[in-house]
SEZAMAR-653167 format. One line per 4 residues: their letters; for each residue y, z, x of N, C-alpha, C, CB. Coordinates in steps of 0.02 Angstrom, whole numbers, plus 32768, in hexadecimal, padded with zeros to 4 digits. Glycine has a CB too. Example, Ala and Ser with C-alpha at 12.3 -4.5 7.8 and 13.67 -1.06 7.14 Angstrom:
<pakols>
as = 7EE4/8186/8294/7F1F/8186/8267/7F5B/8186/8294/7F20/81C4/8235; 7F90/8162/8282/7FCB/8165/82AC/8002/818A/8285/7FE2/811E/82C0;
</pakols>
This chain:
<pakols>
xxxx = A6B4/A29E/F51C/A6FA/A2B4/F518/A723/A292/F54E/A6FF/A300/F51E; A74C/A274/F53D/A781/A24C/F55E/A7CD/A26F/F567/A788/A20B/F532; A7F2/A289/F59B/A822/A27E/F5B4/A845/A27B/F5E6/A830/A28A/F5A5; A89D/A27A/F5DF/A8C4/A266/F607/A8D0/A2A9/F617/A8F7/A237/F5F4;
xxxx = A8BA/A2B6/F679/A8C3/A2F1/F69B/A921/A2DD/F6CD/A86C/A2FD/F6D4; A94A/A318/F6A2/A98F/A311/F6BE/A98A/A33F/F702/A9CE/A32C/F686; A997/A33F/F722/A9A7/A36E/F76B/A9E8/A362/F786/A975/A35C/F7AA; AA16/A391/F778/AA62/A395/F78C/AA5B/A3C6/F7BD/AA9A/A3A9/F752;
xxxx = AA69/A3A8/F7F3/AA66/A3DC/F826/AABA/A3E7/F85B/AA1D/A3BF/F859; AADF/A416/F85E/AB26/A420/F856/AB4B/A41F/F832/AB3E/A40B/F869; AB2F/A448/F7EC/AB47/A436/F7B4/AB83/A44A/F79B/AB21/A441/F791; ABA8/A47C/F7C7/ABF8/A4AA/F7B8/AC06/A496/F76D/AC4A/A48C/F7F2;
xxxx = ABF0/A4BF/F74D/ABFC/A4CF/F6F9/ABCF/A49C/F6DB/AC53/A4C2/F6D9; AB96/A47F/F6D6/AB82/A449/F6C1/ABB6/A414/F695/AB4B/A45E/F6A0; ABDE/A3F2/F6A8/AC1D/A3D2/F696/ABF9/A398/F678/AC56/A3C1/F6D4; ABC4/A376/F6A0/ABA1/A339/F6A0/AB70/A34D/F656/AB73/A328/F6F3;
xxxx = AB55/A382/F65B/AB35/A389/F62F/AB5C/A386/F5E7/AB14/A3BD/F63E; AB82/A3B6/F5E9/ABA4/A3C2/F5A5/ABCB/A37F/F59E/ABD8/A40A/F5A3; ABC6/A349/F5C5/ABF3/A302/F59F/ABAE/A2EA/F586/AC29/A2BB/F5DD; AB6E/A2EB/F59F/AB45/A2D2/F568/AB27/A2EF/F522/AB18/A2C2/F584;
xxxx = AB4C/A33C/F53E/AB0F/A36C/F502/AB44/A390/F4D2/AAD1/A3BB/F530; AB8E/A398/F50A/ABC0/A3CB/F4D6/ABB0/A3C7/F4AC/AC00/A3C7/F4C8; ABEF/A3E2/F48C/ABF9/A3E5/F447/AC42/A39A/F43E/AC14/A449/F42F; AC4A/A37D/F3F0/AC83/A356/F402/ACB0/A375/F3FC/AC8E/A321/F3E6;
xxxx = ACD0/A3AE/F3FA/AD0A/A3C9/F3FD/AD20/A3C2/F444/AD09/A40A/F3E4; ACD1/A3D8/F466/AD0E/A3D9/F4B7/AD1A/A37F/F4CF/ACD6/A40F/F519; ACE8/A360/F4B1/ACF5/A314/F4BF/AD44/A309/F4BE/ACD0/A2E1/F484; AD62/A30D/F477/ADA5/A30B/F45F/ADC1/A335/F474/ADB0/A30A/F424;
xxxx = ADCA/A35F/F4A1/ADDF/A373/F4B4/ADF6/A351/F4FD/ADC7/A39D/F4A5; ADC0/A350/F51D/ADAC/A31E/F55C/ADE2/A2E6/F555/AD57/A2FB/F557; ADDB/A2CB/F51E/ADFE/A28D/F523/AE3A/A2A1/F506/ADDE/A250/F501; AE5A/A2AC/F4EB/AE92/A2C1/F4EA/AEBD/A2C3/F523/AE8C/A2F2/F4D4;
xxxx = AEAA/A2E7/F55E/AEB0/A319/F58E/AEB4/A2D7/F5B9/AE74/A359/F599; AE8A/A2A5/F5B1/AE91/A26E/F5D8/AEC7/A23D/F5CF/AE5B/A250/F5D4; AECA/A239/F58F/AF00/A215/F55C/AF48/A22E/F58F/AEFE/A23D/F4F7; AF4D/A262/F581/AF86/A282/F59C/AF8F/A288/F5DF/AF8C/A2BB/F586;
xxxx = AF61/A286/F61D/AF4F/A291/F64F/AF8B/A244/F65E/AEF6/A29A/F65C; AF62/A208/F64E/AF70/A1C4/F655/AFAF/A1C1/F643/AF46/A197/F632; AFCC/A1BC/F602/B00B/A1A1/F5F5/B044/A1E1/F607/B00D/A185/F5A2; B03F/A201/F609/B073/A243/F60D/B072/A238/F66B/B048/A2A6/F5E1;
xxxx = B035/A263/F67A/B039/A270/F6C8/B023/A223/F6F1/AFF9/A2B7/F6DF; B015/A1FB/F6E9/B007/A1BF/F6FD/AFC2/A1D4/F72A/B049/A19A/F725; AF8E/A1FB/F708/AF5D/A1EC/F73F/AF22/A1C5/F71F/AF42/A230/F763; AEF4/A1B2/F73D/AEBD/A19C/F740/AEAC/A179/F723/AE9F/A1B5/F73F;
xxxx = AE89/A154/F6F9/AE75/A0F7/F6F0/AE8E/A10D/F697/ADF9/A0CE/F704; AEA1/A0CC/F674/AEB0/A0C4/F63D/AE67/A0B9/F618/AEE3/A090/F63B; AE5B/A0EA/F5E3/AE30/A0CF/F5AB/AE2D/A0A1/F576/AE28/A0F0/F593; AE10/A095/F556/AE35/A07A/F514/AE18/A08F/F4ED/AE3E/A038/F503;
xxxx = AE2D/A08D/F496/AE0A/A0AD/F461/ADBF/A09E/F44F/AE2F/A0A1/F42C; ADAE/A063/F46B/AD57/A04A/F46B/AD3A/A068/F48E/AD40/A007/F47E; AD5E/A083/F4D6/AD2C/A08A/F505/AD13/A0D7/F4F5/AD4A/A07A/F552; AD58/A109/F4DC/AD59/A13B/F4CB/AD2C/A14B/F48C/AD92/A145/F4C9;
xxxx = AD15/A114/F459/ACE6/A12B/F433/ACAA/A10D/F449/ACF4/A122/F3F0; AC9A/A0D7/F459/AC67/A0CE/F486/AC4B/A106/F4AA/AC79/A0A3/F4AF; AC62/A130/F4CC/AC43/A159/F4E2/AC4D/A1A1/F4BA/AC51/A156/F524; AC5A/A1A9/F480/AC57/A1D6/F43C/AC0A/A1CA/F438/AC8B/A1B9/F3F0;
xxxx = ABF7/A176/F414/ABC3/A167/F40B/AB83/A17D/F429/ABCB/A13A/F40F; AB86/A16E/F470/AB5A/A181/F49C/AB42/A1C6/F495/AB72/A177/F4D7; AB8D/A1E3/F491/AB74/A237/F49E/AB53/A24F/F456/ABC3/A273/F4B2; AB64/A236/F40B/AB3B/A235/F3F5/AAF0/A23A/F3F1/AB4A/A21F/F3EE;
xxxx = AAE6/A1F9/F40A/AA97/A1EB/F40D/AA88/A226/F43E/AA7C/A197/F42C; AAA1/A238/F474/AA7D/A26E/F48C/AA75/A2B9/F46A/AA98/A274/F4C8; AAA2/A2B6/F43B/AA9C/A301/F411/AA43/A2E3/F3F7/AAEE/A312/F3B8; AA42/A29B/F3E3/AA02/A299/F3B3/A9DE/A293/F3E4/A9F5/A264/F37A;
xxxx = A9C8/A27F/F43B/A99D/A27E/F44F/A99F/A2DE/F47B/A99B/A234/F472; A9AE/A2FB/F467/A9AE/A343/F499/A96E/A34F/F4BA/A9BB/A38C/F46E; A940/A356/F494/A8FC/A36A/F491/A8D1/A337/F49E/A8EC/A385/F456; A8DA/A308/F4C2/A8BE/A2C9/F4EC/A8C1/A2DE/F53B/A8F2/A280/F4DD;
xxxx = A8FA/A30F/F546/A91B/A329/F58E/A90A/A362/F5A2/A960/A32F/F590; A8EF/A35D/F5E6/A8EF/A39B/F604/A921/A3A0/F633/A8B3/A3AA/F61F; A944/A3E6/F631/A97C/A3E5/F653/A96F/A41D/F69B/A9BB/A3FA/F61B; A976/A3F9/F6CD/A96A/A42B/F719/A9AB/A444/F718/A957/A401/F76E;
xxxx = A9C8/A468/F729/AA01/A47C/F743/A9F6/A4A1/F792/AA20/A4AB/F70B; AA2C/A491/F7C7/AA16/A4A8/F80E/AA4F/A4BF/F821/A9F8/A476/F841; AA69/A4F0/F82D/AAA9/A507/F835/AAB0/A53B/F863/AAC2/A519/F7FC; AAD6/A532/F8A2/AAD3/A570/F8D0/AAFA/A5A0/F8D0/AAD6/A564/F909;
xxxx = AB2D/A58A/F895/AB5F/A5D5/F894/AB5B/A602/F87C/AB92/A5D9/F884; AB35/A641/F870/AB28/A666/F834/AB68/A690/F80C/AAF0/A697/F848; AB97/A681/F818/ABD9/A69F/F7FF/ABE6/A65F/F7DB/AC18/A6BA/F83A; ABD8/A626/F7DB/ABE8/A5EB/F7AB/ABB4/A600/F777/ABDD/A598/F7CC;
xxxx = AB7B/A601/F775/AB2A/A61A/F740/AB4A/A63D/F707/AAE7/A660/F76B; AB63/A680/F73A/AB7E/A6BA/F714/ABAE/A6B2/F6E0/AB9A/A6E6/F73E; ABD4/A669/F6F6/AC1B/A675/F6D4/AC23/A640/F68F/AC5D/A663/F714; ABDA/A60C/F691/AC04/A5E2/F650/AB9F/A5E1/F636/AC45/A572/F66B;
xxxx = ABB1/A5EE/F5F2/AB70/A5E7/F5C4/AB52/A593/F5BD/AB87/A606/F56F; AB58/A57B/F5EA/AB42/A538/F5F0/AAF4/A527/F607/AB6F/A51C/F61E; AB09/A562/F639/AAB8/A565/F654/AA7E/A58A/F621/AAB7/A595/F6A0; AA97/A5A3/F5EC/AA5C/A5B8/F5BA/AA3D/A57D/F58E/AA79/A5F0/F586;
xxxx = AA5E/A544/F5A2/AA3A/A504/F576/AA17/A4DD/F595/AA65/A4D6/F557; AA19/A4E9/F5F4/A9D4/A4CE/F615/A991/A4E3/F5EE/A9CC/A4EB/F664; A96E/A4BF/F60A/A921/A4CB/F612/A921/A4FE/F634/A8F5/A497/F634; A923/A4FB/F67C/A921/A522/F6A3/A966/A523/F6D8/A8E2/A517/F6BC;
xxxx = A975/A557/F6F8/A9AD/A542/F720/A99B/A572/F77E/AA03/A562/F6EA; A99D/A567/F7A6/A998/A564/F7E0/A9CC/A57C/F802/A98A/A52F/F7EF; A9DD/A5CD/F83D/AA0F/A5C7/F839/AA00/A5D3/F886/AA38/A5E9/F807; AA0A/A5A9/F8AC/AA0A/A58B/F8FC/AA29/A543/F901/A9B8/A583/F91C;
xxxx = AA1C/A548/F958/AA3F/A516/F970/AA0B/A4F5/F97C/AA6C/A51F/F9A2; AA0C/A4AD/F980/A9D3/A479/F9A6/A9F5/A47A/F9F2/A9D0/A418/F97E; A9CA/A471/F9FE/A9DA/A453/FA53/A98D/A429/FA7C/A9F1/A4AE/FA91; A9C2/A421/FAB8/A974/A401/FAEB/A95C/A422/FB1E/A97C/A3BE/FB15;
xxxx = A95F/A460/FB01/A93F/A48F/FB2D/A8E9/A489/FB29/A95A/A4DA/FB16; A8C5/A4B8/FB44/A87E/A4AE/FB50/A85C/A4F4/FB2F/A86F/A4A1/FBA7; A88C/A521/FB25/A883/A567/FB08/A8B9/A57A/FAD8/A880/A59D/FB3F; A892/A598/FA92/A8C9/A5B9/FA73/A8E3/A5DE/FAAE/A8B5/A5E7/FA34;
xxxx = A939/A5E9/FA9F/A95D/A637/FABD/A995/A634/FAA0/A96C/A645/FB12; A9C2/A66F/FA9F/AA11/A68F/FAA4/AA44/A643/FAAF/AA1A/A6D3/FAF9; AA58/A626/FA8D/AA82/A5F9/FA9A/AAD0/A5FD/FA66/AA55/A5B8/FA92; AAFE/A5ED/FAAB/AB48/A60C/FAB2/AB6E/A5E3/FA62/AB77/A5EC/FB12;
xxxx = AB93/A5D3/FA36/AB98/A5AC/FA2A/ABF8/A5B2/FA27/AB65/A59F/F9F7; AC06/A589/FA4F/AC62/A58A/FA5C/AC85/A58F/FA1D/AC85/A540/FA81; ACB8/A5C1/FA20/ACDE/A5CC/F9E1/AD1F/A592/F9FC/ACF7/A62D/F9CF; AD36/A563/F9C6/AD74/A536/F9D4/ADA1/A547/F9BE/AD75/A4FB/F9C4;
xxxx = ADCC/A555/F9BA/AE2E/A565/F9C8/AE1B/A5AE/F991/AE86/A50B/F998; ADF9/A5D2/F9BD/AE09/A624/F9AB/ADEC/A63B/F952/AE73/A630/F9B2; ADB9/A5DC/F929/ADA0/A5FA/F8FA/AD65/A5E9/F8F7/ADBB/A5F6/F8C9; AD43/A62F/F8D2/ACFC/A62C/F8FA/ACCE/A614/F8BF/ACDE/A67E/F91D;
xxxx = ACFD/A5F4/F881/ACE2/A5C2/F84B/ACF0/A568/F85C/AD0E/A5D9/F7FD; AD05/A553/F897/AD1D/A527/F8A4/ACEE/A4FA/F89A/AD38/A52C/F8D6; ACF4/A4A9/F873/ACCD/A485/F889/ACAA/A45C/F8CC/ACDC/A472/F86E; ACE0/A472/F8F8/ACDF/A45C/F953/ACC5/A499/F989/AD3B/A44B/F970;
xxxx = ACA9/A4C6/F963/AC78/A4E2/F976/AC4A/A4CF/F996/AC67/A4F6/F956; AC11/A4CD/F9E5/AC04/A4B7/F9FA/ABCE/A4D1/FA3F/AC32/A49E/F9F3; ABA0/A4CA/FA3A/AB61/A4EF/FA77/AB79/A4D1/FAB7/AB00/A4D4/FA6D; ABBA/A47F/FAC3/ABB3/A48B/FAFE/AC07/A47C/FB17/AB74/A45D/FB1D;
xxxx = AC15/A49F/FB30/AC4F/A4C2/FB51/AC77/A482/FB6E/AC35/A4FC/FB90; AC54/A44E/FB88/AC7C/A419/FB98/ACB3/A3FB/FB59/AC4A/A3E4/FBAF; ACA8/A40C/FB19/ACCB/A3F1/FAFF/ACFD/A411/FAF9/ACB7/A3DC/FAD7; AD08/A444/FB04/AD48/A45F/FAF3/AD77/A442/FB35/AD44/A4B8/FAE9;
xxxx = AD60/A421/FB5B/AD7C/A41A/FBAA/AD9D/A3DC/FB99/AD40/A414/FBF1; AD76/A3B2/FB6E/AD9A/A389/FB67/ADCB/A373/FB2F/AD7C/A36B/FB73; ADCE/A38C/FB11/AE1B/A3A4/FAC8/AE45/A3D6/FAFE/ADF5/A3EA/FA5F; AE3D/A405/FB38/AE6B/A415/FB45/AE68/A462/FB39/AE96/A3EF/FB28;
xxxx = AE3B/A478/FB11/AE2A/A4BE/FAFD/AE12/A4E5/FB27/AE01/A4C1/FACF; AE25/A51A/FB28/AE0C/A53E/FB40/ADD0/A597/FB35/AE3C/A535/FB54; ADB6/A5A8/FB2F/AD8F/A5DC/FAFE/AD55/A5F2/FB4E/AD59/A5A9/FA9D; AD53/A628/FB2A/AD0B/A651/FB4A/ACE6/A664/FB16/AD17/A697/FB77;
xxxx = AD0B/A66D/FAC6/ACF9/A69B/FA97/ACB0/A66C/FA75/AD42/A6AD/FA5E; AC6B/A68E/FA85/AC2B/A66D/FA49/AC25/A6A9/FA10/ABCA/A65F/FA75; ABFE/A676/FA06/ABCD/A6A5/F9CB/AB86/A68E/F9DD/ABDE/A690/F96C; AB76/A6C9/F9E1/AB1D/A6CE/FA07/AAE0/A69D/F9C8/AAFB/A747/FA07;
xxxx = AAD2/A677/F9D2/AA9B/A660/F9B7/AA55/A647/F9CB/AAAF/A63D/F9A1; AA2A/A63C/F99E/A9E6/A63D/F9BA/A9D8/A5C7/F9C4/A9A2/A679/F967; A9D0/A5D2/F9FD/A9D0/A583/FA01/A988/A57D/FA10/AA04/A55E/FA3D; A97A/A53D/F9E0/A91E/A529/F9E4/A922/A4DD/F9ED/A8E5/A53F/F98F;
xxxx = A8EA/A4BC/FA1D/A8E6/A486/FA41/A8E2/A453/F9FC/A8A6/A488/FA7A; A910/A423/F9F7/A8F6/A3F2/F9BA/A8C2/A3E9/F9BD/A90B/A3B5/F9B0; A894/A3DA/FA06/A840/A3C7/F9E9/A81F/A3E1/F9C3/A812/A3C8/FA0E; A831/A425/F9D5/A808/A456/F9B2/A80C/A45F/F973/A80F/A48C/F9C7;
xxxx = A84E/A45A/F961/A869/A45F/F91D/A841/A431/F8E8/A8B5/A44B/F91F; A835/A3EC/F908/A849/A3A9/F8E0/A7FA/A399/F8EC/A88F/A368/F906; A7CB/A3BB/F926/A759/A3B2/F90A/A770/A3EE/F8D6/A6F3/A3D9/F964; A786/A435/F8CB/A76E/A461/F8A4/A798/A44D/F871/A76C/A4A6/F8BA;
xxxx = A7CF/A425/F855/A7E7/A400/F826/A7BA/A3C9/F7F7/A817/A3E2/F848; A79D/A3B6/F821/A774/A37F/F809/A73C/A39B/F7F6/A767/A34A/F837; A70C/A3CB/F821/A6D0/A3DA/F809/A6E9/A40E/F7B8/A6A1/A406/F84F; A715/A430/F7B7/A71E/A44C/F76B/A723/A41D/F72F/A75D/A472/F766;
xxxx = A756/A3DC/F748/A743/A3C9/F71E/A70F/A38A/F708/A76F/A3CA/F70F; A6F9/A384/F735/A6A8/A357/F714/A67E/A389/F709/A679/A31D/F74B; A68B/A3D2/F6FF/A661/A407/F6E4/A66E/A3E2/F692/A680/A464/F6F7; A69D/A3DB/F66E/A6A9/A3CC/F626/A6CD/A39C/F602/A6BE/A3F7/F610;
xxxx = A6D4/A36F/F62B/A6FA/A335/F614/A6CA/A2F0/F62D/A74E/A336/F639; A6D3/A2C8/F60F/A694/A29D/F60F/A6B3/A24A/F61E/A666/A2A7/F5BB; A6EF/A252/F613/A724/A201/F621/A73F/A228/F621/A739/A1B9/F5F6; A784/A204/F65A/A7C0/A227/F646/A7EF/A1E7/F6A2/A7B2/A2A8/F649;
xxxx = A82E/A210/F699/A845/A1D2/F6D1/A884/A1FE/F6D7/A852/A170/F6B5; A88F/A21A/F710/A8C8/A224/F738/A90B/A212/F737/A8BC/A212/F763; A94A/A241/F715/A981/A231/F735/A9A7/A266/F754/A9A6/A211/F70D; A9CA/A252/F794/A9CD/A27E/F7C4/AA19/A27D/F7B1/A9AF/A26C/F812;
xxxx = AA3E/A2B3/F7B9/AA86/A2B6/F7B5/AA9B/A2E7/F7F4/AAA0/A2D2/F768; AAB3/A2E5/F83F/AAC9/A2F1/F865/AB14/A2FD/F878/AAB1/A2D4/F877; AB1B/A324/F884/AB66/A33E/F8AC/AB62/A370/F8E1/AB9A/A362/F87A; AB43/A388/F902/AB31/A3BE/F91B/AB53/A3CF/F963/AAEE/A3BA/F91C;
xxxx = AB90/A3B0/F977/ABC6/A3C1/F9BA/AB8E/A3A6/F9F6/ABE2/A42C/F9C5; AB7D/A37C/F9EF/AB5D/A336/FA2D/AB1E/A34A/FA4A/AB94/A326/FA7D; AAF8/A372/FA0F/AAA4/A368/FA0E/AA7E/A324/F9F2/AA86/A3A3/F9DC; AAB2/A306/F9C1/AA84/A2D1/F9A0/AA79/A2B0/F9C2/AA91/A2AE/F971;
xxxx = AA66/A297/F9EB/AA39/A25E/FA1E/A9F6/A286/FA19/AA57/A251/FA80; A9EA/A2D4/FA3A/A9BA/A2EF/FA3C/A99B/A2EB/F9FF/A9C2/A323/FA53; A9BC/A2FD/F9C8/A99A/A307/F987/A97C/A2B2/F963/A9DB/A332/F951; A99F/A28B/F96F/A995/A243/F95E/A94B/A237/F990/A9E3/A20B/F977;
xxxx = A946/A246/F9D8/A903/A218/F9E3/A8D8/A246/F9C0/A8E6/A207/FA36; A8DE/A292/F9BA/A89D/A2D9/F9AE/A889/A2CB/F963/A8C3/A33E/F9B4; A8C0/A2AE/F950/A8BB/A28F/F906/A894/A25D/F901/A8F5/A276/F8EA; A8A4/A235/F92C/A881/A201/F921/A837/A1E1/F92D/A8A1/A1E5/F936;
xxxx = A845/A21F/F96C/A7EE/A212/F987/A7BE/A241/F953/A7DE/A234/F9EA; A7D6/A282/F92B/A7B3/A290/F8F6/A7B4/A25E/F8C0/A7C7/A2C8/F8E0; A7DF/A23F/F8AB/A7CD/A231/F860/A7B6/A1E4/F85B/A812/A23F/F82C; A7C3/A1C3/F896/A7C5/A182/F8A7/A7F1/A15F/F876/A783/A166/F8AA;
xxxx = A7B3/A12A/F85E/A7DE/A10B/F81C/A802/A114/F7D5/A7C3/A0ED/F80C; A7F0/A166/F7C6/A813/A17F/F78D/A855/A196/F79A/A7F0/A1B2/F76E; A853/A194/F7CF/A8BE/A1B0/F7F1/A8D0/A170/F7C6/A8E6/A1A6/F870; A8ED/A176/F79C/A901/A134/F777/A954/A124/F77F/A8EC/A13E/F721;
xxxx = A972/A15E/F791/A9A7/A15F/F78E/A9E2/A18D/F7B7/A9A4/A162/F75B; AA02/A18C/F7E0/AA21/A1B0/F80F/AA6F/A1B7/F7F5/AA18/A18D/F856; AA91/A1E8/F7F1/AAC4/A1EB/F7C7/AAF4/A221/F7F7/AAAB/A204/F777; AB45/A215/F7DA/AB6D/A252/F80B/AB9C/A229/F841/AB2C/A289/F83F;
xxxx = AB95/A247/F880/ABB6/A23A/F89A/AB95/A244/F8F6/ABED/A25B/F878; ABA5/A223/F926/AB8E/A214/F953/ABB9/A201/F9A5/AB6C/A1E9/F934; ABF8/A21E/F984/AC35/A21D/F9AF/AC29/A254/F9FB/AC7C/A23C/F977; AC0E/A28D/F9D8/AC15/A2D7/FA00/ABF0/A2BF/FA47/ABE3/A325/F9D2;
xxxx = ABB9/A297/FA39/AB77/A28A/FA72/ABBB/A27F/FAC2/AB32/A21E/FA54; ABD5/A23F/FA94/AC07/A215/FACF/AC41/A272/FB09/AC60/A1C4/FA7E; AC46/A280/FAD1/AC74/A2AE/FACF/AC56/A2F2/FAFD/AC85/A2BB/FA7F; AC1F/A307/FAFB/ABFD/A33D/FB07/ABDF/A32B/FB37/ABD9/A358/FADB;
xxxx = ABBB/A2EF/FB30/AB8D/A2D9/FB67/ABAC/A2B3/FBA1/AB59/A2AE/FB4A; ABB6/A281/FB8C/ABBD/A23B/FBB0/ABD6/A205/FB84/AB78/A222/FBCD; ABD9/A1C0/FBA6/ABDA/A17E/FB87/AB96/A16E/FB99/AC13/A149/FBA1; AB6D/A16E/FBD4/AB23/A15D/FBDD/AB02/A17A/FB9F/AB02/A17C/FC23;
xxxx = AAFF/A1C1/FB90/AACA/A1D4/FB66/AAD9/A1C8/FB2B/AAB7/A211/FB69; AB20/A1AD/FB0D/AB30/A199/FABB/AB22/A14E/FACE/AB8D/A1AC/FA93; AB1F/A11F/FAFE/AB0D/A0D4/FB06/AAC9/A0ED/FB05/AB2A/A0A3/FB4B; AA95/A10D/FB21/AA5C/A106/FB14/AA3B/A117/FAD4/AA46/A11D/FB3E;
xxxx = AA68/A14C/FAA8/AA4E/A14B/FA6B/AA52/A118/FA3D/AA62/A176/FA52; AA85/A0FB/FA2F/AAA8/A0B7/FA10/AA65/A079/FA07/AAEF/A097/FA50; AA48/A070/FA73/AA2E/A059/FA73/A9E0/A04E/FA58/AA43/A05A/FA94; A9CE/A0A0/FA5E/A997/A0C5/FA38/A98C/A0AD/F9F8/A9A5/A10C/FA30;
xxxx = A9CB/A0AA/F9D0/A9CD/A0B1/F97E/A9CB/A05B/F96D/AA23/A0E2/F95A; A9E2/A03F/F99E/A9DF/9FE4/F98F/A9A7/9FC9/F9A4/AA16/9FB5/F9B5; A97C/9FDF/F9E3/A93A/9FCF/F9F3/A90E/9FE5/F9BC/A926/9FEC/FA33; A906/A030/F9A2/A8D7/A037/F965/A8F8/A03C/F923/A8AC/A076/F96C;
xxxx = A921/A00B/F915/A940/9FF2/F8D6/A95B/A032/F8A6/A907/9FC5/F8AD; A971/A057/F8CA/A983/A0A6/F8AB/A9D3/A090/F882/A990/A0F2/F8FD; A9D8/A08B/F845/AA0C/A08E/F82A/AA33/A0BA/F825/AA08/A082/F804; AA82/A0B1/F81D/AAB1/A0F0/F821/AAD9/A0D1/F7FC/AACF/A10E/F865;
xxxx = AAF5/A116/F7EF/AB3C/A11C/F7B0/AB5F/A143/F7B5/AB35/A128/F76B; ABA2/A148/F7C2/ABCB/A176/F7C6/ABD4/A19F/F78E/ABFC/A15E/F7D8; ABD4/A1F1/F79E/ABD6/A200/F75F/ABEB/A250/F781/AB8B/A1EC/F72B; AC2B/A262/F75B/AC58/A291/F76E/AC62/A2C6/F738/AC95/A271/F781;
xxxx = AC8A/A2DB/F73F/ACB8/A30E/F705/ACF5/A2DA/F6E4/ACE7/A35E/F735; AD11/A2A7/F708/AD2C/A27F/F6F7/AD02/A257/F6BD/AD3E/A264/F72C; AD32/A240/F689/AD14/A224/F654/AD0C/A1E5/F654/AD2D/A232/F623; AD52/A1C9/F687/AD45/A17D/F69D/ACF7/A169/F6B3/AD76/A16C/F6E0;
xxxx = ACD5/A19C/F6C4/AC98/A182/F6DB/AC4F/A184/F6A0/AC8B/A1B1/F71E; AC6C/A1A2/F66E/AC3E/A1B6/F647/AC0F/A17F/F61C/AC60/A1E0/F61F; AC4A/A155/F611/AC1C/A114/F5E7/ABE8/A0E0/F609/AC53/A0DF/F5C9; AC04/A0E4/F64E/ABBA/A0C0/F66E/AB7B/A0F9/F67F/ABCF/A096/F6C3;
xxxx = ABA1/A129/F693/AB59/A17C/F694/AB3B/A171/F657/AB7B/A1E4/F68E; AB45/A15F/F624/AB29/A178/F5E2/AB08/A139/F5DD/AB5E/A18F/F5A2; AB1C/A10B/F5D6/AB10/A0D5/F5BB/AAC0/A0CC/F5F3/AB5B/A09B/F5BF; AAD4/A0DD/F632/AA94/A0BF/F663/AA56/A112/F654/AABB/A0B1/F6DB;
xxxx = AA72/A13C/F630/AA2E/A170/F618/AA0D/A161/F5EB/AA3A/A1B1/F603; AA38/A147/F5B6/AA20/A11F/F57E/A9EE/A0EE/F59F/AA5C/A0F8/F555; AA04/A0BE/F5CE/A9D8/A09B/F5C7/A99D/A09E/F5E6/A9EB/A072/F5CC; A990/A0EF/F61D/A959/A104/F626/A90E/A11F/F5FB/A96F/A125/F642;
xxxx = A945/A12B/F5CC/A928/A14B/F58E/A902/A111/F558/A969/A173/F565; A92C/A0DF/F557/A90A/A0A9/F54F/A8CE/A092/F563/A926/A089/F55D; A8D6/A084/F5B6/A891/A069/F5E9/A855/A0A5/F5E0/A8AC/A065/F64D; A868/A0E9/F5D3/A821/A110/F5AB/A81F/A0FC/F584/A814/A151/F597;
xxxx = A83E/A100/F544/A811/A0F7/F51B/A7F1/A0B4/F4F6/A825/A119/F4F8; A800/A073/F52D/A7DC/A036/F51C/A796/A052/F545/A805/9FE4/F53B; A7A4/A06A/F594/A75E/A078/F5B0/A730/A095/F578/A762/A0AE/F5EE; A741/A0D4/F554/A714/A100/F539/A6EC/A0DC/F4F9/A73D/A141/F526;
</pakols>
């Protein structure tokens, strides 16, 4: 048995997911919304009608590959879980924080401008320092060390999957460096694919620790793709899962 293991970890509504799995109503909808976004309000990159079914297409084929995918979901807000039926179409869904701690414990997670569904939600407090925000207000969650997460990740699943190859989809408010090496040093060469976004590290952390991840991901040939809630990003996300999905199933 061969497949493609998804792991979205910061997933605020699985957004990423539902552009490969929705339904097409919300697609057209999506685009619409973009349509109008662009020429009316003048924001964000121009589509065109190819690119917009081009990635119709794609999402297609993923309605026909569903059941090729296992879907992780990792999510530390449990008032996001509660609130959208998205998470009943994981595999499984996870509802903590990663961190680089050395022990599960109680970890704070910052509420951003007073909503506590926010996507800028965040375990570490520097960021609000630097947008200018200000908050004391968390929501108590249970934070577990990525290592730990990502040997007992792996040993479940080489309990029942026999091929299969990694794509990682990250957002998680400037853990992904941590989660990218814990990832990596579990799965080695099946991390096939690193997806999301990788801004927060610079932002939360440093410029040293987002230059040393960068450097991490170009020394062991770790590919990335931007891949958002934004749709501008969707046709290269899709297009580079596809072609993970591909590299299984020539291996198998």
């Amino acid at each position: 048995m061969s497949k493609i293991i998804y792991i979205d970890i910061g997933t605020h509504f699985g957004q990423e997911y539902d552009s490969l799995f929705g339904s097409n109503l919300s697609y057209f909808k999506k685009a619409i919304r973009r349509i109008i976004g662009y020429y009316i309000y003048n924001r964000g990159k121009k589509l065109t009608i190819n690119q917009f079914y081009s990635i119709f297409k794609l999402r297609n084929k993923f309605t026909e590959l569903r059941n090729n995918f296992l879907i992780y979901f990792v999510e530390a807000n449990p008032k996001i879980i509660i609130k959208k039926k998205v998470y009943s179409k994981a595999d499984c869904v996870f509802n903590f924080a990663l961190t680089n701690n050395n022990s599960i414990d109680i970890t704070k997670l910052y509420i951003a401008k007073n909503n506590p569904l926010s996507h800028s939600n965040s375990i570490f407090k520097k960021k609000f320092n630097t947008f200018g925000w200000k908050t004391d207000k968390f929501i108590p969650t249970i934070g577990v060390p990525a290592k730990e997460f990502f040997y007992i990740l792996k040993n479940h699943i080489d309990n029942f999957v026999t091929e299969y190859l990694v794509v990682l989809r990250i957002n998680c408010e400037g853990v992904e460096d941590d989660i990218i090496y814990e990832a990596h040093s579990q799965f080695k060469n099946k991390l096939a694919l690193i997806s999301g976004s990788l801004k927060d590290v610079k932002i939360c952390k440093s410029d040293l620790h987002y230059n040393k991840m960068i450097n991490y991901m170009k020394l062991n040939k770790l590919p990335f793709v931007s891949f958002s809630p934004s749709i501008e990003t969707w046709f290269d996300a899709h297009r580079s899962i596809i072609k993970i999905y591909k590299d299984l199933k020539n291996k198998s």
